[in-house]
C-alpha positions in Angstrom: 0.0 0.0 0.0 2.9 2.3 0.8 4.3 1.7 -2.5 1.2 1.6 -4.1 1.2 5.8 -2.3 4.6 6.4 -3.6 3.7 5.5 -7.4 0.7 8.0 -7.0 2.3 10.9 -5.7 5.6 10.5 -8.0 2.6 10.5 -11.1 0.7 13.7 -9.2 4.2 15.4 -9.0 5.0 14.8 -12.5 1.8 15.6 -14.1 1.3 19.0 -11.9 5.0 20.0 -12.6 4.8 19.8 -16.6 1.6 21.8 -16.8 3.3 24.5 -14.2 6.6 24.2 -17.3 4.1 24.1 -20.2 2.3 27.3 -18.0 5.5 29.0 -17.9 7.1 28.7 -20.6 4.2 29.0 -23.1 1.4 30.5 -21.6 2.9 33.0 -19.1 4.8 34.7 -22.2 1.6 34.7 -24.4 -0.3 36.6 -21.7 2.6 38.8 -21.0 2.3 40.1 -24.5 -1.0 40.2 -24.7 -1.6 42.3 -21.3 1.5 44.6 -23.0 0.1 45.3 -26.1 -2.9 46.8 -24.2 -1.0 48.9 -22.1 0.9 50.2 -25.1 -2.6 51.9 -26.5 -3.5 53.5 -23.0 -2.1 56.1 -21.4 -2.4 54.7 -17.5 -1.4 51.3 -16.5 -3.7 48.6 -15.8 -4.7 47.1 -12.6 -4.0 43.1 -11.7 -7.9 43.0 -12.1 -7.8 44.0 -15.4 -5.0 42.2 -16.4 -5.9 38.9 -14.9 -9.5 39.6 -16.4 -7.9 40.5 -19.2 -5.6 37.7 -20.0 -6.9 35.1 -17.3 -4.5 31.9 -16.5 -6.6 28.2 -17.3 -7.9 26.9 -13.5 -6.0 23.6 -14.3 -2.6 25.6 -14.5 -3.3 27.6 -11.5 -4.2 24.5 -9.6 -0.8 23.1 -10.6 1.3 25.9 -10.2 -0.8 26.0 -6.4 0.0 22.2 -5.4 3.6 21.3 -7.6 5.7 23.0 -5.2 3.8 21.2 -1.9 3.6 17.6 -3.4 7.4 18.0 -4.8 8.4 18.7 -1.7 6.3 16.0 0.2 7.8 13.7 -2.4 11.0 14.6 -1.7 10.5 14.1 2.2 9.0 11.0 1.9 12.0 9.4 -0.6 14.7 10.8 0.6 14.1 12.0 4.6 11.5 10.6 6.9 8.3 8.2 6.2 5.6 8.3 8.5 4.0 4.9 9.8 1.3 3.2 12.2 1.9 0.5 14.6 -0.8 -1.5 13.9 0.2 -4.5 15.8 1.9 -5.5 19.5 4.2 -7.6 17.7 6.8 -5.0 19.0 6.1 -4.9 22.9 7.2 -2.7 24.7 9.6 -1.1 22.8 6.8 0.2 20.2 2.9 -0.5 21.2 -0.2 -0.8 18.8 -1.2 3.0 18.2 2.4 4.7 17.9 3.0 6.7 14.4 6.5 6.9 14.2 9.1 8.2 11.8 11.5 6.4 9.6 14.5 7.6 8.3 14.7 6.7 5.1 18.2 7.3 3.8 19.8 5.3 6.8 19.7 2.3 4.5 20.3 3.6 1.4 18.5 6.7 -1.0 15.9 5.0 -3.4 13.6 6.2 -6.4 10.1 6.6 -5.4 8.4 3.7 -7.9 10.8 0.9 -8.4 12.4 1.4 -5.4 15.8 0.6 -7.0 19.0 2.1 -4.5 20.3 5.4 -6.2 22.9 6.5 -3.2 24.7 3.8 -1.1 24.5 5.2 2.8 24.8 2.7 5.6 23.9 -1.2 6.3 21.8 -1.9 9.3 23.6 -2.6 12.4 22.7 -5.2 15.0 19.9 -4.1 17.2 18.7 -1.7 14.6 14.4 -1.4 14.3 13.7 -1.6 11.0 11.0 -1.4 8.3 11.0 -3.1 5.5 8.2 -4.9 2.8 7.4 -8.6 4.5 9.3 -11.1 2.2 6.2 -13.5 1.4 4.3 -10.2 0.3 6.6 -6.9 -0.2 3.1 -4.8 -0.7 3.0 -5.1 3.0 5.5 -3.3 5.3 6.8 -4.9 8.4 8.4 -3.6 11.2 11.5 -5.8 13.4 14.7 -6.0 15.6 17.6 -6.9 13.1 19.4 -9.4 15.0 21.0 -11.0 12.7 24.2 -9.4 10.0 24.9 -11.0 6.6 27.1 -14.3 8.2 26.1 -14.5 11.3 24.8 -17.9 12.9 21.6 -17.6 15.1 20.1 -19.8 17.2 17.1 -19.5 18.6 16.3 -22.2 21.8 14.4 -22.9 24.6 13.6 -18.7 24.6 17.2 -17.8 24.4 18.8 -16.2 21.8 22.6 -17.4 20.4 24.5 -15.2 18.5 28.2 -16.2 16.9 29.1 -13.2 14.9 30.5 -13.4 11.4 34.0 -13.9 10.8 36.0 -10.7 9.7 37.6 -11.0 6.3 40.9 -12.4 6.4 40.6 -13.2 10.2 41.0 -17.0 11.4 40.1 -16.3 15.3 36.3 -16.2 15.0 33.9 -15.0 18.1 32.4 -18.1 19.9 28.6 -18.9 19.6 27.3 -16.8 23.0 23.8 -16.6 24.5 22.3 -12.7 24.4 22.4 -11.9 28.2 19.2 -11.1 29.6 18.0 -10.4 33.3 14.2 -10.1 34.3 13.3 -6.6 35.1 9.0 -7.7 36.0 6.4 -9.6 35.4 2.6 -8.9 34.7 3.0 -5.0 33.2 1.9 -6.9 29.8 -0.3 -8.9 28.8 -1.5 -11.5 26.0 -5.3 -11.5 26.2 -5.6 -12.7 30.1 -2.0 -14.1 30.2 0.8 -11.6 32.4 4.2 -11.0 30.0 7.3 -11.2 31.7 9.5 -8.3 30.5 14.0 -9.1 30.3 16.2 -7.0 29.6 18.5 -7.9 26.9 21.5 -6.7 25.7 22.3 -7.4 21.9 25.5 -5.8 20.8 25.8 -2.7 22.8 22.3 -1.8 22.6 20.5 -2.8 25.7 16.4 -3.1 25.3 13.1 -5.1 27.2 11.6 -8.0 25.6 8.5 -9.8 26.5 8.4 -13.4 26.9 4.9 -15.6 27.6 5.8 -18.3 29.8 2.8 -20.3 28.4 3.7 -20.8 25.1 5.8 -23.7 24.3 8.3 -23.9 21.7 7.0 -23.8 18.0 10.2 -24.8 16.5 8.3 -27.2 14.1 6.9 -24.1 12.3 10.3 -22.1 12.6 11.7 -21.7 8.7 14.3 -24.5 8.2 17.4 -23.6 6.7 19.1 -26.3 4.4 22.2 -27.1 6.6 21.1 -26.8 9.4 19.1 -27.6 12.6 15.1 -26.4 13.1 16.4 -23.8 15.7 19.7 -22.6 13.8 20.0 -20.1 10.7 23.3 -18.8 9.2 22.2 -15.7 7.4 22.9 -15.1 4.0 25.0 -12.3 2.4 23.2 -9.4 1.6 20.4 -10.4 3.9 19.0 -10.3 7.6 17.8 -11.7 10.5 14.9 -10.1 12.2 12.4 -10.5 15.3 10.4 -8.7 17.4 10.9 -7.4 20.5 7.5 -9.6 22.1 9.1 -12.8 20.9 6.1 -15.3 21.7 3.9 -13.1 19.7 5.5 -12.1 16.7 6.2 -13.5 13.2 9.2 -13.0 11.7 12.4 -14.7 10.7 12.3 -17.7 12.5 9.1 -18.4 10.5 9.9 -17.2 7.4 13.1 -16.5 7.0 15.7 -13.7 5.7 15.0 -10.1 4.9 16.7 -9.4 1.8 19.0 -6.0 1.9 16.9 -4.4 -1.2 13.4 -4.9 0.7 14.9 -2.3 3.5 12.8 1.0 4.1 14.5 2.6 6.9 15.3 2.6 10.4 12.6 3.5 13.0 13.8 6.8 14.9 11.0 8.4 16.8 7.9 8.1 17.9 5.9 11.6 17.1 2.5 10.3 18.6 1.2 7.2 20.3 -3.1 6.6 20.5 -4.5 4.2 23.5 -6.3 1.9 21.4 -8.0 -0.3 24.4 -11.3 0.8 23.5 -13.8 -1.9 25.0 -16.2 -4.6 22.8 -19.3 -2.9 24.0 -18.8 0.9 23.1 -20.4 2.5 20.5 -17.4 3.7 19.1 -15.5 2.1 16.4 -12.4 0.0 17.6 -9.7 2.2 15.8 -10.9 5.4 17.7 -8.3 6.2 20.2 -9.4 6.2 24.0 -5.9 8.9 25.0 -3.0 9.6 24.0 0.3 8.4 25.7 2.1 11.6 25.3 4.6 9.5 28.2 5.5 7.8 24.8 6.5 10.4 22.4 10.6 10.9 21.7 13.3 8.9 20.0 12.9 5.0 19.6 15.7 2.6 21.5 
């Protein structure tokens, strides 16, 4: 859908900005000479209501000479700087909740054109413990939002709720890091919940980055739906070059690459910054209201994304 947003507003930008040229460079000059060779038979000037009157410009330029300048520079935001997006899923607990719009910054991946999304400008590669968007593999007209975890080499496991992480071997480097388990410490237990069931919240350090999980201590493993990797155990992924591993942050409630594998380095949108406004969406079964009308606003929430 994004995308599908992206195509339309490149097409309004385009079509707007030729009729503002073809305005003024063919039009403008015709009703320049046109309002001149009426002043040249009177003796006073005329006034901007007689000239426009006089030589009117077409509505349909107007309009575009109105809106070119706005949409080009929306356009611009959008592909180059920052993307706004909706959280539309808990998938991301607690670091992002259902009802946050955050920002993306779009060039921290790469600068791409607007419709094919093809990379124009190299910038930077996703670094471990990064929160990323980028269009879900098994359908890129959706857009997903994860954890990268795992950098192109790297060899993940994922058991018994603990995460394993044996860093790829520098180039040229024999002495390899060991396969060693992402620390984590329990920080409480019931602030979060899945329907009825309490979350217990860890804090975990991946990298240098230290964030909370959630983990529900009454699900049991589903490592016989996990994506299996050619080479390797159900529980164990070596990650591709050029691609990533990624999961979210409420591990027992989110799909991502341990069910369906790598995120490939051209379906990257950007990295998730800050959160600009965040909507209680706990609106009861009973209300009148529709579900998706906010019941508050966290403004606790709002500020850069960890």
């Amino acid at each position: 859908m994004a995308n599908y947003f992206s195509i339309i507003l490149t097409f309004i930008t385009v079509i707007s900005g030729l009729f503002w040229l073809y305005d003024a460079r063919v039009l403008k000059p015709k009703r320049k000479a046109v309002i001149a060779e009426v002043e040249n038979k009177t003796t006073s000037a005329l006034t901007d209501e007689q000239r426009e009157s006089l030589a009117p410009q077409p509505k349909l330029m107007e309009l575009s000479e109105s809106i070119f300048p706005v949409i080009a520079l929306v356009l611009v935001v959008r592909t180059l700087l920052y993307e706004p997006f909706q959280i539309p899923s808990g998938s991301m607990m607690p670091t992002l909740l259902k009802g946050d719009f955050i920002l993306v910054e779009k060039f921290s991946y790469g600068i791409k054109d607007p419709v094919f999304q093809e990379t124009l400008v190299e910038t930077s590669q996703p670094e471990r413990g990064d929160i990323a968007v980028f269009k879900y593999p098994e359908n890129p007209n959706v857009d997903y939002i994860k954890r990268v975890v795992g950098l192109p080499g790297d060899r993940i496991i994922y058991r018994n709720k603990a995460l394993y992480i044996q860093p790829a071997c520098a180039a040229g480097e024999r002495d390899c890091e060991e396969m060693k388990v992402v620390s984590t410490s329990l920080k409480e237990d019931g602030t979060y919940f899945s329907g009825s069931s309490p979350l217990r919240t860890y804090s975990e350090k991946l990298g240098t980055l230290t964030h909370d999980i959630l983990i529900d201590p009454r699900v049991a493993s589903r490592m016989a739906m996990y994506f299996n990797q050619p080479g390797t155990q159900r529980d164990e992924w070596v990650v591709p070059e050029g691609q990533y591993f990624a999961m979210g942050d409420n591990r027992d409630n989110s799909r991502d690459s341990r069910y369906w594998g790598f995120v490939d380095e051209e379906l990257l949108v950007g990295r998730a910054v800050f959160i600009w406004m965040s909507f209680e969406m706990d609106r009861s079964r009973d209300s009148w209201l529709p579900s998706w009308v906010p019941t508050g606003v966290r403004f606790e929430r709002l500020g850069s994304i960890e």
